[in-house]
C-alpha positions as CSV (number, residue, x, y, z in Angstrom):
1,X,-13.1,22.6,-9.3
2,X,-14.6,19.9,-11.3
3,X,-13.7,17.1,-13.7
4,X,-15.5,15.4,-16.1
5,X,-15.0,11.4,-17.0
6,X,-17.3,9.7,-19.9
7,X,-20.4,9.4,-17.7
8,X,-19.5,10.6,-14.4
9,X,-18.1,14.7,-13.2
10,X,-16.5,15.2,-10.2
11,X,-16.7,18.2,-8.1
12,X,-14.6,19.1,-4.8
13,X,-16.4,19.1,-1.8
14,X,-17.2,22.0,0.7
15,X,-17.6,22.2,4.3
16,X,-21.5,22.6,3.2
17,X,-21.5,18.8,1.8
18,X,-20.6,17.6,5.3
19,X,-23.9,16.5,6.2
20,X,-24.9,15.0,3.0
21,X,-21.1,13.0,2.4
22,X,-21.7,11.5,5.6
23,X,-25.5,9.9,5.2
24,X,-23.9,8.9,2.4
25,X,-21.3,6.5,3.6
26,X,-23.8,5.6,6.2
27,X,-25.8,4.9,3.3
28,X,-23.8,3.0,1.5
29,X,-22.4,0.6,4.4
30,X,-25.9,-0.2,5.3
31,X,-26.4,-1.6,2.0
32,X,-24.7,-4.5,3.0
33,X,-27.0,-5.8,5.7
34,X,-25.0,-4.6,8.7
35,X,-27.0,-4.2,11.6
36,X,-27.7,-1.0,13.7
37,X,-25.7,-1.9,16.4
38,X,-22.9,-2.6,13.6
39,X,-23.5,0.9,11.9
40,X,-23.3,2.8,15.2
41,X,-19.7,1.3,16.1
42,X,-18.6,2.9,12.7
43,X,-20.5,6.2,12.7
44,X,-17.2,8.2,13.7
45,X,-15.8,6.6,10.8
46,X,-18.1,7.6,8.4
47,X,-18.8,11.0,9.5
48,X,-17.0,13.4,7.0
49,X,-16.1,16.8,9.1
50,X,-14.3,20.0,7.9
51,X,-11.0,18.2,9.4
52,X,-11.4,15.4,6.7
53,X,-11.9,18.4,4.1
54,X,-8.4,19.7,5.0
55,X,-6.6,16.5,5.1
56,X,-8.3,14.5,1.8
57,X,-8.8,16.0,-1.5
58,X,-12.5,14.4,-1.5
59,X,-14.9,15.1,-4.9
60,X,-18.9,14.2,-5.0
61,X,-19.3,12.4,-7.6
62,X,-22.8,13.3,-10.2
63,X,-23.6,11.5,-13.5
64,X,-26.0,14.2,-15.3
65,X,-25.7,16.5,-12.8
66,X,-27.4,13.5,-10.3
67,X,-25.4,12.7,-6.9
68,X,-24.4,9.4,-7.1
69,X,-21.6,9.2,-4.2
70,X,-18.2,10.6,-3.5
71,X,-14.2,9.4,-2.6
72,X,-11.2,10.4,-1.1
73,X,-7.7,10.6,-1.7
74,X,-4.4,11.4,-0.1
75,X,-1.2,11.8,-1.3
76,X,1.8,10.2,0.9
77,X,4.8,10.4,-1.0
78,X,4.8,7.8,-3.6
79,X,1.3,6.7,-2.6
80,X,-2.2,7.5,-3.2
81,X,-4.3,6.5,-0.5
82,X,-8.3,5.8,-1.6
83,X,-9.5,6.8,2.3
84,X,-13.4,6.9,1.3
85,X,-15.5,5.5,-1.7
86,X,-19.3,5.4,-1.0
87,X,-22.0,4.9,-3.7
88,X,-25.5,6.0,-2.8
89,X,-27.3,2.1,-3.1
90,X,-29.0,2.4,-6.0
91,X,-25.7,3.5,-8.1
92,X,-24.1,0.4,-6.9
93,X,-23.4,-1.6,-9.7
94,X,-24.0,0.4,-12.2
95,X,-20.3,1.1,-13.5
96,X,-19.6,4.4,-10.9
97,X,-17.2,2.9,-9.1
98,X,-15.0,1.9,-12.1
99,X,-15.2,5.2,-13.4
100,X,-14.3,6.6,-9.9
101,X,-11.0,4.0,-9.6
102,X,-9.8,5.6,-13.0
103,X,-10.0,9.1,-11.7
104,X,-8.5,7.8,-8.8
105,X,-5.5,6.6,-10.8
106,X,-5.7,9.6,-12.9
107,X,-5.2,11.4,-10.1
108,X,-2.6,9.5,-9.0
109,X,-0.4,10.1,-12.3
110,X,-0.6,13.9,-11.9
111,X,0.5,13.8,-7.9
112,X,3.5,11.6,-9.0
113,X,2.1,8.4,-6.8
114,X,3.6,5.3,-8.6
115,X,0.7,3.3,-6.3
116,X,-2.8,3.4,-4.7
117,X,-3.7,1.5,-1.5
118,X,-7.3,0.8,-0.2
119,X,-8.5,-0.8,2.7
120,X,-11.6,-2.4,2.0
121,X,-14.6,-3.4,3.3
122,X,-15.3,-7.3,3.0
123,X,-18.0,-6.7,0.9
124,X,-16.4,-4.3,-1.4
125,X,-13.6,-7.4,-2.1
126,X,-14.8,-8.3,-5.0
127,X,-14.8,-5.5,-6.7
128,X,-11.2,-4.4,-5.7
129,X,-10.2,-7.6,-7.5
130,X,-12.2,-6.7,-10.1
131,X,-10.1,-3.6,-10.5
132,X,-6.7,-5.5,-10.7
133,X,-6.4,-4.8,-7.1
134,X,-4.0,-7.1,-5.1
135,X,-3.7,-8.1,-1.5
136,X,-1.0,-6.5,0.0
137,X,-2.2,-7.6,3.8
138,X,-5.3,-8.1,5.9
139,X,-6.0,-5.8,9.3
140,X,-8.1,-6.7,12.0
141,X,-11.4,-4.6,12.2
142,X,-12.8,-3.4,15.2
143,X,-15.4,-6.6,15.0
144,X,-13.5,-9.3,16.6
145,X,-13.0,-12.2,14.1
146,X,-13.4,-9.5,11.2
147,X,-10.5,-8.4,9.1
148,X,-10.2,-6.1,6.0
149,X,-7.9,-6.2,3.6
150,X,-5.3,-3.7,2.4
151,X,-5.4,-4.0,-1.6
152,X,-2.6,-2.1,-3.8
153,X,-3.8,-0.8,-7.6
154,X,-2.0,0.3,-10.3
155,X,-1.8,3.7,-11.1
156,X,-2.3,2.8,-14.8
157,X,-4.1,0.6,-17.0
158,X,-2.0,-2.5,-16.9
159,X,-2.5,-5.4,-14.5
160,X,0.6,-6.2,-11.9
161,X,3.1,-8.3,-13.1
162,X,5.2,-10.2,-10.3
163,X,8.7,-9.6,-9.9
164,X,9.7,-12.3,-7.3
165,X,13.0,-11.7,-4.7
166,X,15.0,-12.2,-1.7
167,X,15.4,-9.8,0.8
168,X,18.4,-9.9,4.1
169,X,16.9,-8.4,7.5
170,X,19.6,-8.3,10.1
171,X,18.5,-6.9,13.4
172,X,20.2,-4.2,15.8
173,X,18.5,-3.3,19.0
174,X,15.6,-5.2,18.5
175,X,13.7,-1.8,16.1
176,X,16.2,-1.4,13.7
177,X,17.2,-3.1,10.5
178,X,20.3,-2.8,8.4
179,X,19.6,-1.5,4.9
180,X,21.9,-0.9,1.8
181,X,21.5,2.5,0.0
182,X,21.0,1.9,-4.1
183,X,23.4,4.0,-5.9
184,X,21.5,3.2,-9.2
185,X,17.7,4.0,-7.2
186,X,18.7,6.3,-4.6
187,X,17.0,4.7,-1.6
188,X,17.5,2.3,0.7
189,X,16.7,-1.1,0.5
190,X,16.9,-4.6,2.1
191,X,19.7,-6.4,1.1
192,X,19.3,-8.3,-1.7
193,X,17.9,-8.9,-5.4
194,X,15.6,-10.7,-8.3
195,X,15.2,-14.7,-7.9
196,X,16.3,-16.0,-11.1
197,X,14.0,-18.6,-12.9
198,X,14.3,-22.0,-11.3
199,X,16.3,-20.3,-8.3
200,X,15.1,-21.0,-5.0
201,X,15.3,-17.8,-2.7
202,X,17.5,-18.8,-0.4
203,X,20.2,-19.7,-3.3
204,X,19.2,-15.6,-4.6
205,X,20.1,-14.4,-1.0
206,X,23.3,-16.0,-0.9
207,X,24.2,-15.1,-4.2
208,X,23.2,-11.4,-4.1
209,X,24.6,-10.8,-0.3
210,X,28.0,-12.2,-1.6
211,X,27.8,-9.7,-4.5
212,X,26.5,-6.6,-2.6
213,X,28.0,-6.7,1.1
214,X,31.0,-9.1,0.3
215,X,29.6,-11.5,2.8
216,X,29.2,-15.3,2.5
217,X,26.4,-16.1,4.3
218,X,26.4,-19.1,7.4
219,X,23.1,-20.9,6.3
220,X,23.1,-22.3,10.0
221,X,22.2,-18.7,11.0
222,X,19.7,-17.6,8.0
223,X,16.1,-18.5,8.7
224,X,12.8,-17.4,6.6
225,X,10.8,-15.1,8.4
226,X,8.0,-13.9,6.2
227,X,7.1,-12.9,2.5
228,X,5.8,-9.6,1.8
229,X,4.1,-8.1,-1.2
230,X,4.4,-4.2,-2.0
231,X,5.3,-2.7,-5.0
232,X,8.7,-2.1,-6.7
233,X,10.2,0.9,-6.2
234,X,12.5,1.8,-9.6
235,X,10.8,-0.1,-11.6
236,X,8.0,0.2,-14.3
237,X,4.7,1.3,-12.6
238,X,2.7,-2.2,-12.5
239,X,5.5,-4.5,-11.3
240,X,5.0,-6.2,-8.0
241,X,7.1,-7.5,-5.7
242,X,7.2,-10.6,-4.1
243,X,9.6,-11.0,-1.4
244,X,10.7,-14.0,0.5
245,X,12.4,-11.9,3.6
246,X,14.8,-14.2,5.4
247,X,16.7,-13.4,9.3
248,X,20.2,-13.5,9.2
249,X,22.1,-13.2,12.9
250,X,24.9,-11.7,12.0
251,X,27.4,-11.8,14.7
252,X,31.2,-10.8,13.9
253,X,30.9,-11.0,10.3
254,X,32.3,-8.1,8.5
255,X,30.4,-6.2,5.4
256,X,32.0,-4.7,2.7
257,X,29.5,-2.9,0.0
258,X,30.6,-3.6,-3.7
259,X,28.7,-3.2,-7.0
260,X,26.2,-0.7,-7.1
261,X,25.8,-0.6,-2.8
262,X,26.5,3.2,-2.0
263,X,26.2,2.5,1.6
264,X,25.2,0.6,4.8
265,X,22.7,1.9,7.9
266,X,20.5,0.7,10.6
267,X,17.4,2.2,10.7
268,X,14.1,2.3,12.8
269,X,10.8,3.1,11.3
270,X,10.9,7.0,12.0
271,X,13.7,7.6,10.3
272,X,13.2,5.4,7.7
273,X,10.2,6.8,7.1
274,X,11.5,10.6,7.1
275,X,14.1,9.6,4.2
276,X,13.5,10.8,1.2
277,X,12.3,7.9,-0.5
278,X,10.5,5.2,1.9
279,X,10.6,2.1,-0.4
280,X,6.9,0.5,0.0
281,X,8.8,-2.7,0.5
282,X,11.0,-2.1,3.5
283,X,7.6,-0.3,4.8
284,X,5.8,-3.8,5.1
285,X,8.8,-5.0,6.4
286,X,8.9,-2.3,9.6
287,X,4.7,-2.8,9.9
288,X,5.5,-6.8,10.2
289,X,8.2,-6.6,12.5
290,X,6.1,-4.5,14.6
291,X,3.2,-6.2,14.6
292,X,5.2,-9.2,15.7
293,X,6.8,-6.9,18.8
294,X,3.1,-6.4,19.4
């Protein structure tokens, strides 16, 4: 199959293209002044095999019929995950990998992803940012001291608007975490909602938990524990939450689900994530609670 672009076509890649998809990424890495040493702690990482073939949709990528690099996608649910985009060095710069984000997003649209994530390369920052991207964490490389960062894009041409709010984590069992089921979204969240102008989260928490679960919240028990970004699920395709996530111990307090709350349930990450819909929010809320276990 292959797609055309203004200036660039893209052509899915065979098992044939192995060889040539891989000295490419090499390639490209080494363009940033990496050293040899560097470049062979990677090279399983930037070898493309059949294997990669089967899980990524990945497309070379020729501007008048010249190869100039190639990407890869993969669809998880509501998210399009960029696993691969390497420019040959003398294409970088040049516009390619703009074009190559659009498809990318194009892409996106037609798989019914409402996101893309990248990890990126510390060198390839920049231009993420360039694109709109925004940081939605960073990850420790294998190079101690070295971290990448996770970026979220849009899947259209709109920059990310912030939607700030105030999300509830009560603990069970030390993995799992109580979430309310949206009548109105059909998934489950965190407790909570929207910070009003001029509200402070913790006033939003209190406010929303009363209206929601019918619970009045001890403020000697609630403690912030971390803020996440991820997008918002429901909502228009560029909107980005910001959450201020806050502990609450809840001891003997009763809940009683009002307004639009269909439903309360503790859940650890593997069933969340086999749910239906795996809000991207609660998602960075399971990978920080983890990472904190850890």
């Amino acid at each position: 199959m292959s797609i055309t672009t203004s200036f660039l076509r893209f052509e899915l890649a065979q098992t044939a293209d192995c060889v040539l998809l891989s000295e490419t990424a090499l390639q490209s890495k080494a363009h940033w002044g990496y050293s040899s040493e560097e470049l062979n702690q990677w090279i399983t990482d930037l070898t493309i095999t059949a294997q990669h073939l089967e899980q990524y949709e990945v497309y070379k990528c020729f501007a008048e019929d010249v190869f100039v690099g190639f990407f890869a996608v993969e669809y998880k649910q509501l998210v399009c995950v960029l696993e691969h985009l390497w420019l040959l060095p003398q294409y970088i710069g040049k516009g390619y990998g703009y074009a190559v984000v659009k498809e990318v997003k194009a892409l996106a649209l037609k798989h019914s992803c409402t996101y893309i994530t990248v990890v990126a390369d510390p060198n390839a920052n920049g231009f993420y940012e360039r694109m709109g991207g925004k940081i939605g964490q960073t990850i420790p490389s294998s190079i101690a001291g070295r971290y990448l960062t996770m970026y979220y894009l849009t899947v259209v041409e709109e920059e990310w608007v912030n939607l700030p709010t105030a999300g509830l984590i009560i603990m069970q069992d030390q993995d799992q975490v109580l979430l309310a089921y949206s009548n109105n979204k059909k998934a489950w969240y965190l407790p909570g909602g929207k910070i009003d102008q001029g509200e402070e989260s913790q006033s939003t928490l209190i406010r929303e938990i009363e209206e929601e679960l019918s619970l009045q919240l001890d403020k000697s028990r609630l403690r912030f524990l971390t803020h996440i970004v991820a997008p918002a699920y429901g909502e228009k395709k560029n909107i980005l939450m910001q959450q201020d996530c806050y502990l609450y111990d809840l001891k003997e307090d009763v809940i009683a689900i009002a307004n639009e709350i269909g439903g309360v349930k503790y859940f650890d990450y593997q069933t969340y994530v086999a749910t239906e819909i795996p809000v991207p929010g609660v998602l960075m809320v399971f990978d920080y609670l983890n990472k904190q276990k850890g």
